[in-house]
N, CA, C and O atoms as a GROMACS GRO file, in nm:
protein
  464
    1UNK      N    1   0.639  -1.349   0.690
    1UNK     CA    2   0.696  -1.220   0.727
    1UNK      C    3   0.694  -1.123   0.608
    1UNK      O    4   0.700  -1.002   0.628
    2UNK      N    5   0.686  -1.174   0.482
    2UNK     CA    6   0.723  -1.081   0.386
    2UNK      C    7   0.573  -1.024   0.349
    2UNK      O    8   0.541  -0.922   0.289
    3UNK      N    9   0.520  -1.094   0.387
    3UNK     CA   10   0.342  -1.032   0.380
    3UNK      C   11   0.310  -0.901   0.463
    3UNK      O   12   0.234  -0.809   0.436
    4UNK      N   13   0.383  -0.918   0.560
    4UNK     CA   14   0.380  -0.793   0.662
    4UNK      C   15   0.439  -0.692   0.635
    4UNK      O   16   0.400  -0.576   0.656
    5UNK      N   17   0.561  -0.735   0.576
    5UNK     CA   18   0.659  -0.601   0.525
    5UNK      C   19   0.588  -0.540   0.447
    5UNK      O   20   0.587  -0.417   0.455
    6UNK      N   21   0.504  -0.612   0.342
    6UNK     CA   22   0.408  -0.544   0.233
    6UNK      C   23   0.314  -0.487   0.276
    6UNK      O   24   0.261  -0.401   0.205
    7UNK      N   25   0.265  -0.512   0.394
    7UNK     CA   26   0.153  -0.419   0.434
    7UNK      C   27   0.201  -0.306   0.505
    7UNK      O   28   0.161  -0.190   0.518
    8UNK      N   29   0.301  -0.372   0.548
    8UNK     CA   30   0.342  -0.185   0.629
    8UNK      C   31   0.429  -0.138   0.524
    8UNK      O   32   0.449  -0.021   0.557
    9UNK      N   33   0.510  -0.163   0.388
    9UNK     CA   34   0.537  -0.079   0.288
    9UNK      C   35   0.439   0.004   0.265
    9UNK      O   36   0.447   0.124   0.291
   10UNK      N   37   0.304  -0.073   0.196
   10UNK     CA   38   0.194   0.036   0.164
   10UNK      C   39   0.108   0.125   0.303
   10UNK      O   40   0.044   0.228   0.283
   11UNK      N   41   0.119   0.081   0.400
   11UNK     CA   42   0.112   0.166   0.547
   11UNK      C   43   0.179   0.308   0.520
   11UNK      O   44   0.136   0.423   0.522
   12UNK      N   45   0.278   0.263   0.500
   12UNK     CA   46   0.407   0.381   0.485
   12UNK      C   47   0.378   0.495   0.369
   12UNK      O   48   0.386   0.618   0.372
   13UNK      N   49   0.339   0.400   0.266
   13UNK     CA   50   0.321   0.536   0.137
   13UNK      C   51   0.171   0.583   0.164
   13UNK      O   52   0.164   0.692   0.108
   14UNK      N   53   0.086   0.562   0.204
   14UNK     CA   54  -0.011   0.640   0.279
   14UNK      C   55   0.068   0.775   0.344
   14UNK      O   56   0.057   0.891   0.304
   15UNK      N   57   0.147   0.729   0.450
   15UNK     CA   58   0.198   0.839   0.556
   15UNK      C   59   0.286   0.923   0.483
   15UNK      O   60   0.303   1.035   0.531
   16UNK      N   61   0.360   0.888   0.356
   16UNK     CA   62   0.458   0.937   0.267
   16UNK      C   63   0.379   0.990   0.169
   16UNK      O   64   0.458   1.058   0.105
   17UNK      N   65   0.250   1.002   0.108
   17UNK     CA   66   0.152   1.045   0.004
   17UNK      C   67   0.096   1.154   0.103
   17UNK      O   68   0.135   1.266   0.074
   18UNK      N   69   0.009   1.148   0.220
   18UNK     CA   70  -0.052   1.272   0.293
   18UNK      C   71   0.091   1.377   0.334
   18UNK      O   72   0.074   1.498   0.315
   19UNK      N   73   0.207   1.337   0.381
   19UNK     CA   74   0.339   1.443   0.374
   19UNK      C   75   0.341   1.519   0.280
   19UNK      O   76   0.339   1.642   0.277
   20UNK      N   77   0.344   1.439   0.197
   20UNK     CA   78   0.354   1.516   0.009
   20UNK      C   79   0.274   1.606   0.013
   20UNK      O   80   0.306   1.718  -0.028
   21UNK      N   81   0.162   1.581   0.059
   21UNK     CA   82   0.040   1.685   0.061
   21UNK      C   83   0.091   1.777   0.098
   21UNK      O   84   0.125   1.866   0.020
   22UNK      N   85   0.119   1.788   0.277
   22UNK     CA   86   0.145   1.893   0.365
   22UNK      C   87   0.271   1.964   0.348
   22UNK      O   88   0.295   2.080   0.383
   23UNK      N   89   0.354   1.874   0.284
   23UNK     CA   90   0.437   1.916   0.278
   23UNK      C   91   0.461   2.080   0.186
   23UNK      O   92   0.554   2.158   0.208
   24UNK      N   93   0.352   2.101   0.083
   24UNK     CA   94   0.311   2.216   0.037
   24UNK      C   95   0.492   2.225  -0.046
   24UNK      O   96   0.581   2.307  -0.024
   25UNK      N   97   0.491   2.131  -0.122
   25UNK     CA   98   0.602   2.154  -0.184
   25UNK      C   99   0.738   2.168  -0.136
   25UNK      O  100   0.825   2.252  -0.158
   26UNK      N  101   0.735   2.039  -0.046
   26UNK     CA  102   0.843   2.046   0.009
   26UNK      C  103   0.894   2.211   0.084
   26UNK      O  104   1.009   2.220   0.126
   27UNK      N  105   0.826   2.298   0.092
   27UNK     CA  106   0.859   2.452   0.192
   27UNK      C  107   0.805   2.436   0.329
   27UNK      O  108   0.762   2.532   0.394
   28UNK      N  109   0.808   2.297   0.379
   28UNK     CA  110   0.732   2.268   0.524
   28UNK      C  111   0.836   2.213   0.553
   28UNK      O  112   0.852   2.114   0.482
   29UNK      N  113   0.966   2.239   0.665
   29UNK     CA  114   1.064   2.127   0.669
   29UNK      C  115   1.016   1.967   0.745
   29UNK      O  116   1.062   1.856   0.719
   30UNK      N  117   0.921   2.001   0.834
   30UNK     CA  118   0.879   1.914   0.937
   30UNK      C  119   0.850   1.798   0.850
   30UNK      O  120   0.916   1.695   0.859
   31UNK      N  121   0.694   1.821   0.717
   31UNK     CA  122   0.658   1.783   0.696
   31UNK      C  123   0.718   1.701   0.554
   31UNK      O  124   0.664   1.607   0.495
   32UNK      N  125   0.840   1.767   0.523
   32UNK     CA  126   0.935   1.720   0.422
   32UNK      C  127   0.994   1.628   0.466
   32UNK      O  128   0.998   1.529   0.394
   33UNK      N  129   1.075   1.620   0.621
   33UNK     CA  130   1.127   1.516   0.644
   33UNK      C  131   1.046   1.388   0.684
   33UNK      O  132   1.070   1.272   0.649
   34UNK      N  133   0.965   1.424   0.747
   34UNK     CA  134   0.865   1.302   0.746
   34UNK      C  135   0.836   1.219   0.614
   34UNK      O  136   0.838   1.096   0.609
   35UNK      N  137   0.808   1.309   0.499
   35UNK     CA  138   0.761   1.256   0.385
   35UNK      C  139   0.887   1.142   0.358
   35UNK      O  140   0.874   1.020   0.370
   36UNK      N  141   1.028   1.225   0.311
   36UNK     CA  142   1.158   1.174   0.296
   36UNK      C  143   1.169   1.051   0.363
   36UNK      O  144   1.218   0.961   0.294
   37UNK      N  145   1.127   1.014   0.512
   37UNK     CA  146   1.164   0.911   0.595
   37UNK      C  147   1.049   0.820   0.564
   37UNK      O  148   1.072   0.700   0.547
   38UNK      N  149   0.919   0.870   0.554
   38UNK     CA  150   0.828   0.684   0.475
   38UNK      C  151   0.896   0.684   0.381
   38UNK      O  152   0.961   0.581   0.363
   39UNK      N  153   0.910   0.783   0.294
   39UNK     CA  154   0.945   0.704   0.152
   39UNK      C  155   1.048   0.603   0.157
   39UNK      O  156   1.037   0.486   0.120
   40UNK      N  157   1.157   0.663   0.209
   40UNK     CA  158   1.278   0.586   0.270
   40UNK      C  159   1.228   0.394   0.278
   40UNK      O  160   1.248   0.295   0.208
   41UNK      N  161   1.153   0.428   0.413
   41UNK     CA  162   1.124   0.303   0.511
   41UNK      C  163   0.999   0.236   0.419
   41UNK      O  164   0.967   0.117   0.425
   42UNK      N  165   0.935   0.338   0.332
   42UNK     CA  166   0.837   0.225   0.202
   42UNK      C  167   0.883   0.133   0.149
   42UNK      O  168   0.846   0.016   0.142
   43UNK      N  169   0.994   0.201   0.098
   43UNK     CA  170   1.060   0.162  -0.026
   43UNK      C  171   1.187   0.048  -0.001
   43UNK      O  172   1.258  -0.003  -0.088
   44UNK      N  173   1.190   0.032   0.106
   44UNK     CA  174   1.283  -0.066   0.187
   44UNK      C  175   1.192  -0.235   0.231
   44UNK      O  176   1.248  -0.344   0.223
   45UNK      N  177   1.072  -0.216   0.268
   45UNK     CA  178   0.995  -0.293   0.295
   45UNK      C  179   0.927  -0.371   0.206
   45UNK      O  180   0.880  -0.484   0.217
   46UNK      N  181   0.930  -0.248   0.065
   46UNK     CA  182   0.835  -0.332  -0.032
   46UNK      C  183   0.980  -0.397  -0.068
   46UNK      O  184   1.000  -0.513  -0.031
   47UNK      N  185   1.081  -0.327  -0.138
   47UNK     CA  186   1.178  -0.463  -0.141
   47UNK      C  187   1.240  -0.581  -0.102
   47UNK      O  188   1.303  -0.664  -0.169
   48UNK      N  189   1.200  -0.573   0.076
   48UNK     CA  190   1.251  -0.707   0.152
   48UNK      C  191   1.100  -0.793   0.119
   48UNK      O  192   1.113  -0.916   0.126
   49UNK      N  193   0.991  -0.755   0.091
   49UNK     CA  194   0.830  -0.797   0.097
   49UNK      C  195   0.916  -0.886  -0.006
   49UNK      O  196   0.946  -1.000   0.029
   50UNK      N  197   0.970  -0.825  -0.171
   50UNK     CA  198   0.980  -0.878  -0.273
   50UNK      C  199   1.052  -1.011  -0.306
   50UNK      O  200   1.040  -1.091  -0.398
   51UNK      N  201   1.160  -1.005  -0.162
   51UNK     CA  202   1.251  -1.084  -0.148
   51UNK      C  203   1.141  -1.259  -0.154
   51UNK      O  204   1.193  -1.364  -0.192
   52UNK      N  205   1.059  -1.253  -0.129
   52UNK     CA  206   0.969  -1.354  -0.097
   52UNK      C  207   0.835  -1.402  -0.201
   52UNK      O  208   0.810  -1.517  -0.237
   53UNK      N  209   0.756  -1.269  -0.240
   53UNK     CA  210   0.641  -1.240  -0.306
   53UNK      C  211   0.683  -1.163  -0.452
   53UNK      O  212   0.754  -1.064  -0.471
   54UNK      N  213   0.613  -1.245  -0.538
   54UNK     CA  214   0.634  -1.251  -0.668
   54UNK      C  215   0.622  -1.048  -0.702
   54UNK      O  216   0.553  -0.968  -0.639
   55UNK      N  217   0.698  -1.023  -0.798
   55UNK     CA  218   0.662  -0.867  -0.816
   55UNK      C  219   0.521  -0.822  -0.857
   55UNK      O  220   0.462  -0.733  -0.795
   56UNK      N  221   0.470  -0.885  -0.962
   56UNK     CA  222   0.336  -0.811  -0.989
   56UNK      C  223   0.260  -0.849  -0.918
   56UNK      O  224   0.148  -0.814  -0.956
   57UNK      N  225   0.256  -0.946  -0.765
   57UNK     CA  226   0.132  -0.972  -0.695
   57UNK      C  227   0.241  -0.862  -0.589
   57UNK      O  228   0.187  -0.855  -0.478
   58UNK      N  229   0.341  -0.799  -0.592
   58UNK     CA  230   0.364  -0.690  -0.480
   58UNK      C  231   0.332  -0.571  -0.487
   58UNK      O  232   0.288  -0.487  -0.408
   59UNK      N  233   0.375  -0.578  -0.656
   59UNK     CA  234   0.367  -0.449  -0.691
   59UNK      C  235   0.218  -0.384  -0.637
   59UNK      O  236   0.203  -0.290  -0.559
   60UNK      N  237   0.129  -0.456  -0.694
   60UNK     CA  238  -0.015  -0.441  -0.697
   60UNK      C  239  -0.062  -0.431  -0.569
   60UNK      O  240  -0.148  -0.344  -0.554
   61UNK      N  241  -0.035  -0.487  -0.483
   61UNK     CA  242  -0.088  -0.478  -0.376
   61UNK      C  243  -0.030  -0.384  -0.276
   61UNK      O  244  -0.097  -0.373  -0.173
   62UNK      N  245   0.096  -0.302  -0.284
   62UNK     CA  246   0.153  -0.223  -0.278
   62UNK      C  247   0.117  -0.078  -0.335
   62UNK      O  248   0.145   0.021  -0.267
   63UNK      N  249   0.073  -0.069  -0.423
   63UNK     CA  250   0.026   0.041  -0.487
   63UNK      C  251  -0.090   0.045  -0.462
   63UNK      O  252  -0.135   0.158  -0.447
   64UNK      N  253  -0.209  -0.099  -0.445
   64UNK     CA  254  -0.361  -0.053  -0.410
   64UNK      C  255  -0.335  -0.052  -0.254
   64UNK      O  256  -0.440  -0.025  -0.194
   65UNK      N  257  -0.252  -0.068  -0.188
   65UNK     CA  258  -0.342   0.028  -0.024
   65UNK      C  259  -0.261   0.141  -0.079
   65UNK      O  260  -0.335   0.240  -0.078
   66UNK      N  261  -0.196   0.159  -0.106
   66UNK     CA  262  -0.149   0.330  -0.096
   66UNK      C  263  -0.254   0.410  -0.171
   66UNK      O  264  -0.276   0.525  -0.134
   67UNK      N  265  -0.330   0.350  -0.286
   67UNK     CA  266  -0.406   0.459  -0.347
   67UNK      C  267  -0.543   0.488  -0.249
   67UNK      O  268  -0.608   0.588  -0.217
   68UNK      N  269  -0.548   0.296  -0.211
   68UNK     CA  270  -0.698   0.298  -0.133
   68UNK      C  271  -0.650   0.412  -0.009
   68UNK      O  272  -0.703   0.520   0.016
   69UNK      N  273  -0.574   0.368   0.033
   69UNK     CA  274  -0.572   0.395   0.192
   69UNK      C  275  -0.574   0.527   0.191
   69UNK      O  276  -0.649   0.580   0.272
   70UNK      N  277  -0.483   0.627   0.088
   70UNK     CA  278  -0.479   0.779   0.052
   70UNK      C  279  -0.577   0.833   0.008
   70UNK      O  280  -0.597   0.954   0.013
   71UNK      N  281  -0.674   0.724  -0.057
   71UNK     CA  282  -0.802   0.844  -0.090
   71UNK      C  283  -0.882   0.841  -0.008
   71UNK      O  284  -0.964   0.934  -0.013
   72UNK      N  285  -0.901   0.738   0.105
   72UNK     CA  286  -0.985   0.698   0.226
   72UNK      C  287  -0.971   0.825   0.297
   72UNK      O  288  -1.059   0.908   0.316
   73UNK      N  289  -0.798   0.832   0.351
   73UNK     CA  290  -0.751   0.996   0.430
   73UNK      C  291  -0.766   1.076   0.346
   73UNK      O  292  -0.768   1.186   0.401
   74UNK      N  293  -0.782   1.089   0.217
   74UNK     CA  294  -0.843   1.225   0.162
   74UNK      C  295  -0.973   1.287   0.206
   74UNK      O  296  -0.984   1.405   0.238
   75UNK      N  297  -1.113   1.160   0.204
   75UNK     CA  298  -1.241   1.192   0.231
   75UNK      C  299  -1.230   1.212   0.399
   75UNK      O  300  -1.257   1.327   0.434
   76UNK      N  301  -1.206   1.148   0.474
   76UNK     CA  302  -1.211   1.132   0.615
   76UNK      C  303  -1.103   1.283   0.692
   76UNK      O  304  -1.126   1.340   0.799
   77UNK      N  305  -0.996   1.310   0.599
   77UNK     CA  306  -0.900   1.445   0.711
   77UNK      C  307  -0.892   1.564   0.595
   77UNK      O  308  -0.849   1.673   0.633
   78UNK      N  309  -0.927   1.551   0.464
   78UNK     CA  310  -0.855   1.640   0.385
   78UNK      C  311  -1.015   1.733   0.317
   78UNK      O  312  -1.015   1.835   0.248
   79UNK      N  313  -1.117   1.664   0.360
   79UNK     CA  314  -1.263   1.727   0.226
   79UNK      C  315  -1.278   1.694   0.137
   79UNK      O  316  -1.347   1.756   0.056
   80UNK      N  317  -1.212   1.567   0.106
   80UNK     CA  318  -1.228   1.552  -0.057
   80UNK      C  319  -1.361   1.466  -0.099
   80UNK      O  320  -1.418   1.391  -0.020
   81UNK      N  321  -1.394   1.483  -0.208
   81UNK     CA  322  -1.550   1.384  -0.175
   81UNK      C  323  -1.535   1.279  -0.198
   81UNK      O  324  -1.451   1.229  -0.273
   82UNK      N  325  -1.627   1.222  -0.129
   82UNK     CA  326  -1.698   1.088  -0.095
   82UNK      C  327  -1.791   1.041  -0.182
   82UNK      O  328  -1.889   1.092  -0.128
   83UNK      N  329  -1.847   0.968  -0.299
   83UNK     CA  330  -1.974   0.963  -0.329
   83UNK      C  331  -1.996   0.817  -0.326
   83UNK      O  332  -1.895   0.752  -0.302
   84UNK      N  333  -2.106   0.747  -0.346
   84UNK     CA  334  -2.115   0.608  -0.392
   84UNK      C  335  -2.060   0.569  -0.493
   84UNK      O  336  -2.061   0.449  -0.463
   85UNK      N  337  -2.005   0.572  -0.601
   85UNK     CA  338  -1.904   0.515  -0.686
   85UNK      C  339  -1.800   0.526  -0.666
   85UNK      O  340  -1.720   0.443  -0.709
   86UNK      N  341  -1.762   0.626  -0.596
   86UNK     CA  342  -1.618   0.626  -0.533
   86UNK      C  343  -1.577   0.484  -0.397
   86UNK      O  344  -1.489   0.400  -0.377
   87UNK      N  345  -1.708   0.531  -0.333
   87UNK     CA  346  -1.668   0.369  -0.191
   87UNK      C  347  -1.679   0.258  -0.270
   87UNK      O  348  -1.598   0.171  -0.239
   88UNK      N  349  -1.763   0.225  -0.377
   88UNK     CA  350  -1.791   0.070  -0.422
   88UNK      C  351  -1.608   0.055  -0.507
   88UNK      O  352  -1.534  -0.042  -0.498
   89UNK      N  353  -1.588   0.160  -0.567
   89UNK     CA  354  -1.441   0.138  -0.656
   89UNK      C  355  -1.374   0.068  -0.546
   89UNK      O  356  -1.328  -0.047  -0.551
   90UNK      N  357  -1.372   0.193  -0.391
   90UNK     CA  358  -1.215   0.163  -0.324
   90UNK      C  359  -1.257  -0.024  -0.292
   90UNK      O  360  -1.185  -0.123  -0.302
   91UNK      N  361  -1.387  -0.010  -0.256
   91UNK     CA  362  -1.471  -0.180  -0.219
   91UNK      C  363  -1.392  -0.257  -0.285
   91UNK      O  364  -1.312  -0.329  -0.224
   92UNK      N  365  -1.401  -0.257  -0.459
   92UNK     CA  366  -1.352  -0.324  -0.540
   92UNK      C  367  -1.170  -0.390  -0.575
   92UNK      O  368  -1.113  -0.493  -0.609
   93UNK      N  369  -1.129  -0.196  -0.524
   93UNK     CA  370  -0.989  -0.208  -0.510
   93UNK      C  371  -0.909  -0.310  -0.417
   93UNK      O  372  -0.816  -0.387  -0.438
   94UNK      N  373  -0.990  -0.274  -0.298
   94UNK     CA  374  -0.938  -0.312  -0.153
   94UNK      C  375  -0.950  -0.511  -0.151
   94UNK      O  376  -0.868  -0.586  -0.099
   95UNK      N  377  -1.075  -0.548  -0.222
   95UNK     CA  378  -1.103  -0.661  -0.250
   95UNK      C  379  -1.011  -0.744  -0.356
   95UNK      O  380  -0.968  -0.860  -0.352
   96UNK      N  381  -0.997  -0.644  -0.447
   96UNK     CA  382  -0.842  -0.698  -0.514
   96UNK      C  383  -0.719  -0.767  -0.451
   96UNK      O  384  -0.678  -0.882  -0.465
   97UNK      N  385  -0.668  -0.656  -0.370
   97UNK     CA  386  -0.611  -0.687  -0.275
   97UNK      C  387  -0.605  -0.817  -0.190
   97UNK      O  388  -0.506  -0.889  -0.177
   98UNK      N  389  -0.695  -0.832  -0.150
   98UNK     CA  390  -0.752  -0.930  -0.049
   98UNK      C  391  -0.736  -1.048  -0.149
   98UNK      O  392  -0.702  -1.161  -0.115
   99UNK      N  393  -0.764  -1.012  -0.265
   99UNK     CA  394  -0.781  -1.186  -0.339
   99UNK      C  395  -0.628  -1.225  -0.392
   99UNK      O  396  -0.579  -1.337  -0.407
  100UNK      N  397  -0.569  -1.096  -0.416
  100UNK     CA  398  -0.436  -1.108  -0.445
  100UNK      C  399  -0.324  -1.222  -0.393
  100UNK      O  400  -0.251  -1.304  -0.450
  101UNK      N  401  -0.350  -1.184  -0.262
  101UNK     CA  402  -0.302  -1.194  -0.112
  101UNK      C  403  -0.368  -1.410  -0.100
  101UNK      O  404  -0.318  -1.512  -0.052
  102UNK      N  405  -0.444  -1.391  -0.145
  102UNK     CA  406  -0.553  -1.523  -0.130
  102UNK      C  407  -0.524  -1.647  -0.240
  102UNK      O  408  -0.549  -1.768  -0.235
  103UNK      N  409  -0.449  -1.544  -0.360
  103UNK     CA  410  -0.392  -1.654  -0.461
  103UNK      C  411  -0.270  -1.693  -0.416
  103UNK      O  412  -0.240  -1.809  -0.389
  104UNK      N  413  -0.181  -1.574  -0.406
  104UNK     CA  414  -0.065  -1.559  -0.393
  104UNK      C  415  -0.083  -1.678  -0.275
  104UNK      O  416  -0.094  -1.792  -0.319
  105UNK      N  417  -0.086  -1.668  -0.183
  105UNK     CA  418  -0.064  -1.775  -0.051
  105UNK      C  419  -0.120  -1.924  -0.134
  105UNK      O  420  -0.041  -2.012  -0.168
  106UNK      N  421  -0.221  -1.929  -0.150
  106UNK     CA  422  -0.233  -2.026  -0.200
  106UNK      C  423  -0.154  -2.109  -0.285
  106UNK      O  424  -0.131  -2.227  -0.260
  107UNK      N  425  -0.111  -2.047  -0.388
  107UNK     CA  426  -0.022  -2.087  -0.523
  107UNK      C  427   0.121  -2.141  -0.384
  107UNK      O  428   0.206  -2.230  -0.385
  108UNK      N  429   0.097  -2.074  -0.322
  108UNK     CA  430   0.248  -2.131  -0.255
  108UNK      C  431   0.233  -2.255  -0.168
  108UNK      O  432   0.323  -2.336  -0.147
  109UNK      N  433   0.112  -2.261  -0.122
  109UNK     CA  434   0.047  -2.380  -0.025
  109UNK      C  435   0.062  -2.490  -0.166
  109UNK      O  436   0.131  -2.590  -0.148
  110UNK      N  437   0.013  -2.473  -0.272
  110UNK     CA  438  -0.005  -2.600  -0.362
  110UNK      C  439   0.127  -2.653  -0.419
  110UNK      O  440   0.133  -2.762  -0.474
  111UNK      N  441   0.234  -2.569  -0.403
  111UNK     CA  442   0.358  -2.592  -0.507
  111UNK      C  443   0.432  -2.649  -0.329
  111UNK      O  444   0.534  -2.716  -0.346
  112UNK      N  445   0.401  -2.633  -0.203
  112UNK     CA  446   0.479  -2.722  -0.146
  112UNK      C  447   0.410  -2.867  -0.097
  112UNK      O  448   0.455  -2.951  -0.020
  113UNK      N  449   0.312  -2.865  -0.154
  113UNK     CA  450   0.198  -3.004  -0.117
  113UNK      C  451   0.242  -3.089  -0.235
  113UNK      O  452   0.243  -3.212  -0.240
  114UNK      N  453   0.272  -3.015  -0.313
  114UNK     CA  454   0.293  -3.092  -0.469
  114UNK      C  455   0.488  -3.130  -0.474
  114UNK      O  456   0.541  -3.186  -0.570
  115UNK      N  457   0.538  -3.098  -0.390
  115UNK     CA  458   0.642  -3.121  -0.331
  115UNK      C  459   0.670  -3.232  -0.245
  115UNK      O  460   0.786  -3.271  -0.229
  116UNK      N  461   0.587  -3.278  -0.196
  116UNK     CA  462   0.559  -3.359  -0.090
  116UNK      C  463   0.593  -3.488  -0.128
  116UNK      O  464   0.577  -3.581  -0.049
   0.00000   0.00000   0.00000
């Protein structure tokens, strides 16, 4: 469960990073409170995530979908560019992630086998 909380923490600061955007300095109320309420509900999730998952494999993986996932909605809703070193990075980033996720579980599969 705490794997999930971490993915929808960084879900959230996606939706709480593009607000920021719109929010045009907080002088958008709509888009202020929206921002206010992921951050809220981010920042709640990555801490119950933490309750479970070590901090620097949360932290990290917490902060790379929010950067991946925000610069993805930058190129795709906002114009921002796209080039080939930019997709192979997020490639790289996103793959981080993924291996993160791949130790982390693991390291926990071996320390209760070794329990056994």
């Amino acid at each position: 469960m705490a794997w999930i909380y971490l993915m929808l923490a960084g879900l959230s600061e996606i939706v709480w990073a593009f607000g920021l955007k719109e929010a045009h300095g907080f002088s958008r109320l709509g888009w202020s409170l929206l921002t206010i309420a992921f951050l809220i509900v981010s920042f709640y999730l990555f801490a119950r995530a933490m309750r479970k998952i070590p901090i620097g494999t949360a932290y990290a993986v917490f902060t790379g979908i929010g950067a991946a996932g925000t610069a993805i909605i930058g190129m795709l809703f906002l114009d921002e560019s796209g080039n080939l070193w930019k997709i192979i990075s997020l490639i790289v980033l996103i793959s981080g992630i993924i291996g993160l996720k791949l130790v982390d579980g693991g390291a926990k599969s071996d320390e209760k086998a070794g329990d056994a």
